[in-house]
N, C-alpha and C positions, 0 to 999 in steps of 0.2 A: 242479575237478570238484565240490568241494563246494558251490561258487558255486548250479552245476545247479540241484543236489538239493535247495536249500534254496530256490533260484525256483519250483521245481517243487511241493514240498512248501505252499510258501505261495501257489501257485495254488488246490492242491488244496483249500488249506483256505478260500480264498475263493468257491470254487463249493460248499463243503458248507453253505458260513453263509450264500451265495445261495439254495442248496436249503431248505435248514430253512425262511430265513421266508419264502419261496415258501410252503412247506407250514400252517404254522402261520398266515397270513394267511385260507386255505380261499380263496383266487381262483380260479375257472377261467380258463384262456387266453385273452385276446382278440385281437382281431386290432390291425389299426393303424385308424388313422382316417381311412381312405378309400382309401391307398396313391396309384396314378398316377391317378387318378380324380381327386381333393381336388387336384390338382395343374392339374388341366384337361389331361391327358394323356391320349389313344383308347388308346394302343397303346403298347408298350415300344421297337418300334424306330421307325426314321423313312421304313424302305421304301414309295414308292406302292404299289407291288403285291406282296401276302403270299406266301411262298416254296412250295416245290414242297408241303412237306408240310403247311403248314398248307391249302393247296388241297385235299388228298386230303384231309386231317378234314372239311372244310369240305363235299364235296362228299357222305363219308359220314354225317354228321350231314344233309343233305339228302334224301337216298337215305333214311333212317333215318325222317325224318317224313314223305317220303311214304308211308310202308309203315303207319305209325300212322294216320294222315287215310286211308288205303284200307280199313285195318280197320276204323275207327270209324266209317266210310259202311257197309261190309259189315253191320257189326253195327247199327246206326240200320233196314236197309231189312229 
């Protein structure tokens, strides 16, 4: 048991000396450097055709700018 507590403990102390010079550096977060993009990859899986619910996003984000492009004529005329 002591084994644990003393893996654990020297976890802990390795994420507070990760934290500190995180802090002390003053970086903000960045992201990675392109992610599946930089890879030459469209998409995460390898399905031909995108699954039920990204349909239903897909068709509401559709639905969503024709309501914008309807306003934006209403208000133009």
């Amino acid at each position: 048991m002591s084994t644990f507590i003393l893996a654990f403990i020297f976890f802990v102390a390795m994420v507070l000396a990760m934290a500190v010079g995180y802090i002390l550096q003053r970086k903000t977060i960045a992201g990675s450097c392109g992610g599946l993009g930089a890879l030459g990859i469209a998409k995460a899986c390898d399905c031909p055709e995108p699954c039920d619910r990204k349909k239903e996003r897909m068709a509401r984000e559709e639905a969503r700018q024709k309501k914008i492009a309807e306003w934006e004529k209403d208000k133009i005329i």
